[in-house]
PDB file of N, CA, C, O and CB in Angstrom:
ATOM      1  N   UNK A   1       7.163 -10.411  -3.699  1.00  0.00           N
ATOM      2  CA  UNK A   1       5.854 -10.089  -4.196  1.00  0.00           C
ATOM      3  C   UNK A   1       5.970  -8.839  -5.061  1.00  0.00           C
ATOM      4  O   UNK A   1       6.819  -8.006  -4.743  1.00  0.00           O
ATOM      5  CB  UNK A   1       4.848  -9.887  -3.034  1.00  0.00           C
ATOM      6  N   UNK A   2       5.048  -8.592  -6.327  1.00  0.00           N
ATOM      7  CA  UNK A   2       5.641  -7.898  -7.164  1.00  0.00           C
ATOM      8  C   UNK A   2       4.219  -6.781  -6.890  1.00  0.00           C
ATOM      9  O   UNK A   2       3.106  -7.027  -7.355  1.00  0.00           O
ATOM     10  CB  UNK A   2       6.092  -8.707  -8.748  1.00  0.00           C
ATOM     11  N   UNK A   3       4.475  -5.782  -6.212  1.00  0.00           N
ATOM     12  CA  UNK A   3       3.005  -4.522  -6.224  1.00  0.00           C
ATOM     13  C   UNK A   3       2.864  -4.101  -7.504  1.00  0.00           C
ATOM     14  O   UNK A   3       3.786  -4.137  -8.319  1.00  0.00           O
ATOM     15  CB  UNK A   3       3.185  -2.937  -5.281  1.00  0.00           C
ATOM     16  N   UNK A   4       1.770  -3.703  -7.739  1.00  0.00           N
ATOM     17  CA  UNK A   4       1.693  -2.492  -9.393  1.00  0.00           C
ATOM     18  C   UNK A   4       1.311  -1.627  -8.691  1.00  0.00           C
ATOM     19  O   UNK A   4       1.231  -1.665  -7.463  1.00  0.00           O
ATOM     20  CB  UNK A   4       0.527  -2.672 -10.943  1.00  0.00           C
ATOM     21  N   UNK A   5       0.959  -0.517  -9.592  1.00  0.00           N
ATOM     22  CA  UNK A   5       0.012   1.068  -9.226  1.00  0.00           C
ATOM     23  C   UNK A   5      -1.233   0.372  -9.259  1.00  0.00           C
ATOM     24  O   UNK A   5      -1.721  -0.534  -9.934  1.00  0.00           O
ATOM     25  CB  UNK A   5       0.028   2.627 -10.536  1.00  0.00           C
ATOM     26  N   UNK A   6      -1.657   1.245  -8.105  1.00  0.00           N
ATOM     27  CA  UNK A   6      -3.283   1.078  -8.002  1.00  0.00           C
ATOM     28  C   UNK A   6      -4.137  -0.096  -7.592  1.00  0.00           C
ATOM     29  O   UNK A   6      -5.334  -0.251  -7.835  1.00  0.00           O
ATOM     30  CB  UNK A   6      -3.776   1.281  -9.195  1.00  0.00           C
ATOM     31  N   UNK A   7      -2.943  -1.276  -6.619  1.00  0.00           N
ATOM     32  CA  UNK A   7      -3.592  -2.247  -6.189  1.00  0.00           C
ATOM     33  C   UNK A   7      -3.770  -2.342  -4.933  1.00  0.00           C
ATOM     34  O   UNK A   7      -3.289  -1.445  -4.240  1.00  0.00           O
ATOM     35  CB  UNK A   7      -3.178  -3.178  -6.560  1.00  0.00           C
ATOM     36  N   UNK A   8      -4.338  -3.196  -4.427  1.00  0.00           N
ATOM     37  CA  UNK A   8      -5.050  -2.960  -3.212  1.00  0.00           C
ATOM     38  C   UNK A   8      -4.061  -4.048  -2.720  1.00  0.00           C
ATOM     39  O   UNK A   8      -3.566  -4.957  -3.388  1.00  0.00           O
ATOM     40  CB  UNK A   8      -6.827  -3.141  -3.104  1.00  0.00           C
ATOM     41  N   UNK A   9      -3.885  -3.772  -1.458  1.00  0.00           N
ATOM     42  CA  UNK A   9      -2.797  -4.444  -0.721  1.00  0.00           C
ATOM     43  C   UNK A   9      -3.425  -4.521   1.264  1.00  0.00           C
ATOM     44  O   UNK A   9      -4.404  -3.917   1.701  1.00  0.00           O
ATOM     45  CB  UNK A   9      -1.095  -3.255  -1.082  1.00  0.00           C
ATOM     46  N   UNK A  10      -2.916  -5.016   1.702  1.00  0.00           N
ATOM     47  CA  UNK A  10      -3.446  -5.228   3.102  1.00  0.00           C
ATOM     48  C   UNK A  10      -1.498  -5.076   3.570  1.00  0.00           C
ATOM     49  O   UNK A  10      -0.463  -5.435   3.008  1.00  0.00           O
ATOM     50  CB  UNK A  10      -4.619  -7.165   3.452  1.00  0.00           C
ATOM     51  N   UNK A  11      -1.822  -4.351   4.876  1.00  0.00           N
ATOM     52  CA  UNK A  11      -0.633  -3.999   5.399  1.00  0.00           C
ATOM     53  C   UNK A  11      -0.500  -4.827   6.510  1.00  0.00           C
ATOM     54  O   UNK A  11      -1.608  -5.235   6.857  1.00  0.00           O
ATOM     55  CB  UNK A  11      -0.509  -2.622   5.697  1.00  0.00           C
ATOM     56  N   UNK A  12       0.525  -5.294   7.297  1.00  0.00           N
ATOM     57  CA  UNK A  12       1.112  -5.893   8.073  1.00  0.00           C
ATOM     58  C   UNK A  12       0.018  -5.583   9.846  1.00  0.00           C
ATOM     59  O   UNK A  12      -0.180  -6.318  10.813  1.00  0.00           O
ATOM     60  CB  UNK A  12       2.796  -5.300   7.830  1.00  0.00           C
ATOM     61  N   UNK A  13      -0.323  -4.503   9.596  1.00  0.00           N
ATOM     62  CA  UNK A  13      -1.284  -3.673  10.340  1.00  0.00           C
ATOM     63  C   UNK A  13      -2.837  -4.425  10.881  1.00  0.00           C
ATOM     64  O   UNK A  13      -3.548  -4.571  11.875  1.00  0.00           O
ATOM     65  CB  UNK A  13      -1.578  -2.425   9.299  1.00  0.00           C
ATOM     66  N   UNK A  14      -2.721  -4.808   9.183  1.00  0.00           N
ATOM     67  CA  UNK A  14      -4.273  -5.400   9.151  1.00  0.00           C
ATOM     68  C   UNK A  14      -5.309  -4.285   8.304  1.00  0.00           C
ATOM     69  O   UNK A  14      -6.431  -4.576   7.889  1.00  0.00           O
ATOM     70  CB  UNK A  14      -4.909  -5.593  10.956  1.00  0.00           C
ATOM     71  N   UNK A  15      -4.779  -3.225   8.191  1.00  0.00           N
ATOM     72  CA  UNK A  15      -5.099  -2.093   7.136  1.00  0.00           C
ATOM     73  C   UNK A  15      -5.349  -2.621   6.149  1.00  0.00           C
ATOM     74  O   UNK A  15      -4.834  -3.725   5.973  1.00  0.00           O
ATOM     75  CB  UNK A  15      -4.168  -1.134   6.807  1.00  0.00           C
ATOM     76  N   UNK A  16      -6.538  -1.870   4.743  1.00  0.00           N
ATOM     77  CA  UNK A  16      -5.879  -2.346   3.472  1.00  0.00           C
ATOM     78  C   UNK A  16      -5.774  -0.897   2.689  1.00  0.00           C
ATOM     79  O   UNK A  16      -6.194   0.143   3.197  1.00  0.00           O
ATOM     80  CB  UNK A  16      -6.852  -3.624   2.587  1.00  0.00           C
ATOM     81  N   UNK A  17      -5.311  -0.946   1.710  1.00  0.00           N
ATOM     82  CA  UNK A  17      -4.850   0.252   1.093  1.00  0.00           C
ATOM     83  C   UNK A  17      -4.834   0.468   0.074  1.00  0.00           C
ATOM     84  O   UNK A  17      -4.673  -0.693  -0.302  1.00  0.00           O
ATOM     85  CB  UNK A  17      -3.962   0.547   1.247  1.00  0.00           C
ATOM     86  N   UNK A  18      -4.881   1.244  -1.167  1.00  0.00           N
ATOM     87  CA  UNK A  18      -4.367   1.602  -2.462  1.00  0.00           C
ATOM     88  C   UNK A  18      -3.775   2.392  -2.664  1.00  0.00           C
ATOM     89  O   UNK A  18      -3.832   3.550  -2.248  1.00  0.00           O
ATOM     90  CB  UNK A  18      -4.951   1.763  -3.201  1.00  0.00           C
ATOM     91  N   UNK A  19      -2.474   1.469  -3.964  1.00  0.00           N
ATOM     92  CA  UNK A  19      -0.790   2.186  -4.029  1.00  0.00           C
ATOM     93  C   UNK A  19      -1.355   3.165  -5.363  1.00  0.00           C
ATOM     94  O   UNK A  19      -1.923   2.939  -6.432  1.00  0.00           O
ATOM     95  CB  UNK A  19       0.991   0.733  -4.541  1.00  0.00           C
ATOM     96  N   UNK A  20      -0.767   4.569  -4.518  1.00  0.00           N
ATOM     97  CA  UNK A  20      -1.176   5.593  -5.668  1.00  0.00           C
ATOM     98  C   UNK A  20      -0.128   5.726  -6.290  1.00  0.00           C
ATOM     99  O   UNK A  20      -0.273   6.076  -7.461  1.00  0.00           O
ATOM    100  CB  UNK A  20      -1.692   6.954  -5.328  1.00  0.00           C
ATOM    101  N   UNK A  21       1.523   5.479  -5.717  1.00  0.00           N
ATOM    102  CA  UNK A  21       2.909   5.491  -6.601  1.00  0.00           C
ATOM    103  C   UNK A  21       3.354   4.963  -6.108  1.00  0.00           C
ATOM    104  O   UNK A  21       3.047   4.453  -5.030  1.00  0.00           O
ATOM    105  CB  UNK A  21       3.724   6.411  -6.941  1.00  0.00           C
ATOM    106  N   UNK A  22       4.742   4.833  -7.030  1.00  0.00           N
ATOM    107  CA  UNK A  22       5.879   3.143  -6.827  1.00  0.00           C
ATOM    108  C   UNK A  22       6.610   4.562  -6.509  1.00  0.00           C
ATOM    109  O   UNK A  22       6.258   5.705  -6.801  1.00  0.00           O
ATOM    110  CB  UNK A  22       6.611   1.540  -8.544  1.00  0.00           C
ATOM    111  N   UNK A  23       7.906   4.021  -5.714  1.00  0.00           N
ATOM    112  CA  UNK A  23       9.348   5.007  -5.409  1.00  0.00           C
ATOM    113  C   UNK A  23      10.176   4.343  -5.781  1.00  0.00           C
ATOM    114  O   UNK A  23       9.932   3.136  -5.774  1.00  0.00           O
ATOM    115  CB  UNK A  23       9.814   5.466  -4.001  1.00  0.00           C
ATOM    116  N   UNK A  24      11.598   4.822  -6.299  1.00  0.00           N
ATOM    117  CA  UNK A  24      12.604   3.850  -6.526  1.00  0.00           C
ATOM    118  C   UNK A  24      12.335   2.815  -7.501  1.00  0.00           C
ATOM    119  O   UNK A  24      11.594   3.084  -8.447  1.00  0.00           O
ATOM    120  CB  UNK A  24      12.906   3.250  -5.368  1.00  0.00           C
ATOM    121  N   UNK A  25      12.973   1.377  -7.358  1.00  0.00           N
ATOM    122  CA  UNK A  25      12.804   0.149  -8.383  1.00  0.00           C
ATOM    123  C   UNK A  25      11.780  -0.670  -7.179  1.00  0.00           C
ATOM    124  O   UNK A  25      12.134  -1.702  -6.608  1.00  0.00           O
ATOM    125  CB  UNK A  25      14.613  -0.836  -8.964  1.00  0.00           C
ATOM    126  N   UNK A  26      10.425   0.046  -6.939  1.00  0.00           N
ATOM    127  CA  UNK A  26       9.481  -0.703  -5.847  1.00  0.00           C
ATOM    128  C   UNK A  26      10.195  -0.953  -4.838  1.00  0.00           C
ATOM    129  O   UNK A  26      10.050  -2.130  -4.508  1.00  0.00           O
ATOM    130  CB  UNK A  26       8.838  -2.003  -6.222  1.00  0.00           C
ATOM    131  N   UNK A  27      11.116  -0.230  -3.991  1.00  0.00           N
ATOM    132  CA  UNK A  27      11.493   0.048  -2.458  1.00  0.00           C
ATOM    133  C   UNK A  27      10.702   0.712  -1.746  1.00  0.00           C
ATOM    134  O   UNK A  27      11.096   0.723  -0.580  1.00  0.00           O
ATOM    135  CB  UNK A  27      12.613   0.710  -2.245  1.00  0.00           C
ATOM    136  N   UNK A  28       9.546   1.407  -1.935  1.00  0.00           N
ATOM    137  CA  UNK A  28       8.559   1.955  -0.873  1.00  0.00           C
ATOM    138  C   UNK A  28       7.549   2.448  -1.945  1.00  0.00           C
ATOM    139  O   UNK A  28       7.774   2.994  -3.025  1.00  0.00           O
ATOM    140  CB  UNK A  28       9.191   3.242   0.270  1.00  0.00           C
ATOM    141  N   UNK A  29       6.325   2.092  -1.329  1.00  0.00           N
ATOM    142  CA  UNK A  29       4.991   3.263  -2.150  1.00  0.00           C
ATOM    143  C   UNK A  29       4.132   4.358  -1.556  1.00  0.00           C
ATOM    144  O   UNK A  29       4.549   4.601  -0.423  1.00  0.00           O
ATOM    145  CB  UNK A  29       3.768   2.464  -2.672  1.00  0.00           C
ATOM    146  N   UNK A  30       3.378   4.907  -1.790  1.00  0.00           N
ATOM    147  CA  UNK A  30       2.958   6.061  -1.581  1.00  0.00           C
ATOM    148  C   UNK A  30       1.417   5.275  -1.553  1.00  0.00           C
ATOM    149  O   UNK A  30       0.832   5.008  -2.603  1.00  0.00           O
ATOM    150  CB  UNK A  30       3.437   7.322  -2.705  1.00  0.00           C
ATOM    151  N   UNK A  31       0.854   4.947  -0.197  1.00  0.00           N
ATOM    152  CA  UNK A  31      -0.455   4.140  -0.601  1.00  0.00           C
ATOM    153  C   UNK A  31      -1.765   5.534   0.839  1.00  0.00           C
ATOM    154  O   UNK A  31      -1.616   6.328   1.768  1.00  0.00           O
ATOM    155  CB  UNK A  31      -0.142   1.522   0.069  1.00  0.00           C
ATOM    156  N   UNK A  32      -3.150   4.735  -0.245  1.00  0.00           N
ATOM    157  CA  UNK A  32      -4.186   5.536   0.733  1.00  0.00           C
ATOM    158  C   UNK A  32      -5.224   4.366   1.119  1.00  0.00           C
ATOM    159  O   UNK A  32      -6.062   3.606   0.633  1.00  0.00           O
ATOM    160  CB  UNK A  32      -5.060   6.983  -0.111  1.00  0.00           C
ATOM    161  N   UNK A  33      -4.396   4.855   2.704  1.00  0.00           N
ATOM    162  CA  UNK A  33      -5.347   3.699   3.718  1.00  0.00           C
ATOM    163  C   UNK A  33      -6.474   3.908   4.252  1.00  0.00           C
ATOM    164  O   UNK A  33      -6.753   4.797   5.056  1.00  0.00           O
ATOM    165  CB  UNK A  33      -4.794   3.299   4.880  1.00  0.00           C
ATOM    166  N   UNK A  34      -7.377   2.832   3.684  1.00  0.00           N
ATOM    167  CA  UNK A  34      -8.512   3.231   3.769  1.00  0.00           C
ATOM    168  C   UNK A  34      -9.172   3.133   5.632  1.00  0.00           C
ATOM    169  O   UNK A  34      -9.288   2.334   6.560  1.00  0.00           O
ATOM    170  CB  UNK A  34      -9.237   2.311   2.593  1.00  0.00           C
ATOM    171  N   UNK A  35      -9.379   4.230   5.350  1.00  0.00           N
ATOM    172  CA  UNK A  35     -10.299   4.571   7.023  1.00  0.00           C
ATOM    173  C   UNK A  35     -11.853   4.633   6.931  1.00  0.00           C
ATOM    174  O   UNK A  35     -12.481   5.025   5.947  1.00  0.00           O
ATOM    175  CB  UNK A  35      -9.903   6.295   7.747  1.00  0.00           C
ATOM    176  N   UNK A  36     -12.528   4.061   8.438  1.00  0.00           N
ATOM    177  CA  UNK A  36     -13.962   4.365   8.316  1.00  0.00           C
ATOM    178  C   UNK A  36     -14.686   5.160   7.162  1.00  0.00           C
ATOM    179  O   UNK A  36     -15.220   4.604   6.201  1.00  0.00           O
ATOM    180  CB  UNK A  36     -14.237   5.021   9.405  1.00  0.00           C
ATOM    181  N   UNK A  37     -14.644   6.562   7.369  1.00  0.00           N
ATOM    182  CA  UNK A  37     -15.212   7.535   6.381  1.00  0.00           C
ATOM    183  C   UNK A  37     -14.031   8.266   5.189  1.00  0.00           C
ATOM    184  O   UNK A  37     -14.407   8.893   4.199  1.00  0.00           O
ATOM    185  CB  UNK A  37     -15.917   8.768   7.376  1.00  0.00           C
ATOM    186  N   UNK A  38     -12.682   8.040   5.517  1.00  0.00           N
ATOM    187  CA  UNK A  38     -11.636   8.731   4.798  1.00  0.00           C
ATOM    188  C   UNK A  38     -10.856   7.956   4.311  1.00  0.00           C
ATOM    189  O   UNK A  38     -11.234   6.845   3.939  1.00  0.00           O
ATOM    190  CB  UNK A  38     -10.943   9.573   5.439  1.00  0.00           C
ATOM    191  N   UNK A  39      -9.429   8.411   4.189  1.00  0.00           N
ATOM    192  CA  UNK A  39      -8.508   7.877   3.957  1.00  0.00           C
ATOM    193  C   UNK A  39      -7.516   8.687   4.285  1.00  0.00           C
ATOM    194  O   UNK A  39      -7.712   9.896   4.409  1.00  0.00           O
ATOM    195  CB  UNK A  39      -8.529   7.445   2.905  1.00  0.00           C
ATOM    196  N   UNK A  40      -5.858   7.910   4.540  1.00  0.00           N
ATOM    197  CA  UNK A  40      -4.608   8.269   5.062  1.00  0.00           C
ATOM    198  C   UNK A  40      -3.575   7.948   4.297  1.00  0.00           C
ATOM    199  O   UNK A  40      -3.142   6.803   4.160  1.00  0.00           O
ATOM    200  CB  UNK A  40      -4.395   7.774   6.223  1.00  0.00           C
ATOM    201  N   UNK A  41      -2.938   9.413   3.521  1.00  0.00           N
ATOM    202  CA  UNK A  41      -1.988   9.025   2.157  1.00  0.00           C
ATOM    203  C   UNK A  41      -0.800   8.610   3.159  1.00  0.00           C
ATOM    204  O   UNK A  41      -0.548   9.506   3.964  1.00  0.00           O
ATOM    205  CB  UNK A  41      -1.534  10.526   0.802  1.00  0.00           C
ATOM    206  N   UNK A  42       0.078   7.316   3.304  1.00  0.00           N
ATOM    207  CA  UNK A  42       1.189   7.613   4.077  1.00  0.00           C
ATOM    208  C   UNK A  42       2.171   6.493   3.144  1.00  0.00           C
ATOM    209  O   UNK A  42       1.557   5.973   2.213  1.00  0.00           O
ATOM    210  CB  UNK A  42       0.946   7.342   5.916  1.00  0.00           C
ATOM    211  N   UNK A  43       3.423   6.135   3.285  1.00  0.00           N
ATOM    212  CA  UNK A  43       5.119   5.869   2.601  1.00  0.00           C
ATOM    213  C   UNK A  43       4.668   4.394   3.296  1.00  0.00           C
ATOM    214  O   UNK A  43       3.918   4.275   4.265  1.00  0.00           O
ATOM    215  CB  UNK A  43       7.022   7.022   3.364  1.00  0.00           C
ATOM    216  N   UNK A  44       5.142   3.605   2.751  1.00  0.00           N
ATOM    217  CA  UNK A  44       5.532   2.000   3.186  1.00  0.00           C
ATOM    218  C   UNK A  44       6.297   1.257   2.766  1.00  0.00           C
ATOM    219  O   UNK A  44       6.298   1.134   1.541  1.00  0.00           O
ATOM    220  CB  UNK A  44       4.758   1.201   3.115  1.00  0.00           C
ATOM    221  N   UNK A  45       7.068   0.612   3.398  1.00  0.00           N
ATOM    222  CA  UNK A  45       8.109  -0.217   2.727  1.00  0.00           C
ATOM    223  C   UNK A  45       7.303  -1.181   2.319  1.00  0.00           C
ATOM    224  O   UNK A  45       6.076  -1.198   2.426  1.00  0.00           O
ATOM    225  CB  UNK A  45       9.316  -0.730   3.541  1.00  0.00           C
ATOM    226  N   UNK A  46       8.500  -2.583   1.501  1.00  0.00           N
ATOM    227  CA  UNK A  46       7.962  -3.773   0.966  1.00  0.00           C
ATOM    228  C   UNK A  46       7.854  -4.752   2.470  1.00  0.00           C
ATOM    229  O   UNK A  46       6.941  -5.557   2.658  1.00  0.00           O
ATOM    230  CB  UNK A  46       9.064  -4.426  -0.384  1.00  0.00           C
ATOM    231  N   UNK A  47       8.969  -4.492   3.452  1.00  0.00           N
ATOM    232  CA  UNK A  47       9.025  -5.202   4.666  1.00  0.00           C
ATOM    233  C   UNK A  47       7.176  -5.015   5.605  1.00  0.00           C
ATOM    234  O   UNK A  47       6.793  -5.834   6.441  1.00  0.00           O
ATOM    235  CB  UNK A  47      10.578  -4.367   5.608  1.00  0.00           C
ATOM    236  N   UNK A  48       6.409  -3.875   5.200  1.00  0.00           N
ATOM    237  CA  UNK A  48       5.061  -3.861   5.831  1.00  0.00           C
ATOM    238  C   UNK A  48       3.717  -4.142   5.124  1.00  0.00           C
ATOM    239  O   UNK A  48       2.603  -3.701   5.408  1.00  0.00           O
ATOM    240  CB  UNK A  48       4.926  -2.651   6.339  1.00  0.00           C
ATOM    241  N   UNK A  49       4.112  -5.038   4.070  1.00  0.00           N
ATOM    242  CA  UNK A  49       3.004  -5.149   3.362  1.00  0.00           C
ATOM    243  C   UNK A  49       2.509  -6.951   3.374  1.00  0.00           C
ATOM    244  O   UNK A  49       2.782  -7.785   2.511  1.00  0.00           O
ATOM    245  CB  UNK A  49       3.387  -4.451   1.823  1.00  0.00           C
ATOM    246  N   UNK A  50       2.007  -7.079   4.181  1.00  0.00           N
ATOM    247  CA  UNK A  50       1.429  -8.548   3.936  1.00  0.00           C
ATOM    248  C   UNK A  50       1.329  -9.236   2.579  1.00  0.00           C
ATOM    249  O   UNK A  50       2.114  -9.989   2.003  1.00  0.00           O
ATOM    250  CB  UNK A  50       0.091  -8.567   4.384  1.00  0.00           C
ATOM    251  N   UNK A  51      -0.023  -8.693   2.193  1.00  0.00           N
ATOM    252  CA  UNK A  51      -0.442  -9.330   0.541  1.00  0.00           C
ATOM    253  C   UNK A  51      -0.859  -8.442  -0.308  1.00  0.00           C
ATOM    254  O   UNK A  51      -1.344  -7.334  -0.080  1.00  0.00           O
ATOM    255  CB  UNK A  51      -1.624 -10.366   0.433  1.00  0.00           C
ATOM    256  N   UNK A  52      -0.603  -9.099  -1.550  1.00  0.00           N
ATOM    257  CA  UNK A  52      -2.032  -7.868  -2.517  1.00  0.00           C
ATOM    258  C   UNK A  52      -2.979  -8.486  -2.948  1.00  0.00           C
ATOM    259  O   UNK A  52      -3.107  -9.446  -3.708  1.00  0.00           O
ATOM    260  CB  UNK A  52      -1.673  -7.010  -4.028  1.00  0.00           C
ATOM    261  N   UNK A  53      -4.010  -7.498  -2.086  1.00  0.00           N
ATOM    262  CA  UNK A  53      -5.294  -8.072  -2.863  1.00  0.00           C
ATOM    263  C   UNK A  53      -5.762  -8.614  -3.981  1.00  0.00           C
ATOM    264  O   UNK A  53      -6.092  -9.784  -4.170  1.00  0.00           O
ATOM    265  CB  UNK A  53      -5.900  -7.481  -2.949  1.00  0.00           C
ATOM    266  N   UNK A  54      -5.785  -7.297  -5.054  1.00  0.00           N
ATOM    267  CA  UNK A  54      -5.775  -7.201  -6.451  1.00  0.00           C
ATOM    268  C   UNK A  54      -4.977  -6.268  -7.370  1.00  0.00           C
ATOM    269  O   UNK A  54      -5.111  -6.341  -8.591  1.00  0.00           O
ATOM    270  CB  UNK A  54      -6.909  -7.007  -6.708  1.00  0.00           C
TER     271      UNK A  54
END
């Protein structure tokens, strides 16, 4: 599955998220998971990402 910047993705979790940066040749991103009232900047591999949204 090919991520871009800035798409919304659902994590393995059941989370969904938006990738604020790619690392490497797309080996991990830098995404913010969206919470109730906030959000949580945290690292993810390609192995924890279910789908992308959009």
């Amino acid at each position: 599955m090919k991520v871009k910047l800035y798409d919304n993705i659902k994590l393995k979790t059941g989370q969904t998220a938006s990738v604020v940066e790619i690392l490497g040749n797309h080996e991990a991103y830098i995404v913010d998971v969206d919470l109730v009232d906030d959000y949580e900047t945290i690292t993810v591999l390609n192995e924890q990402i279910a789908e992308v949204i959009s």
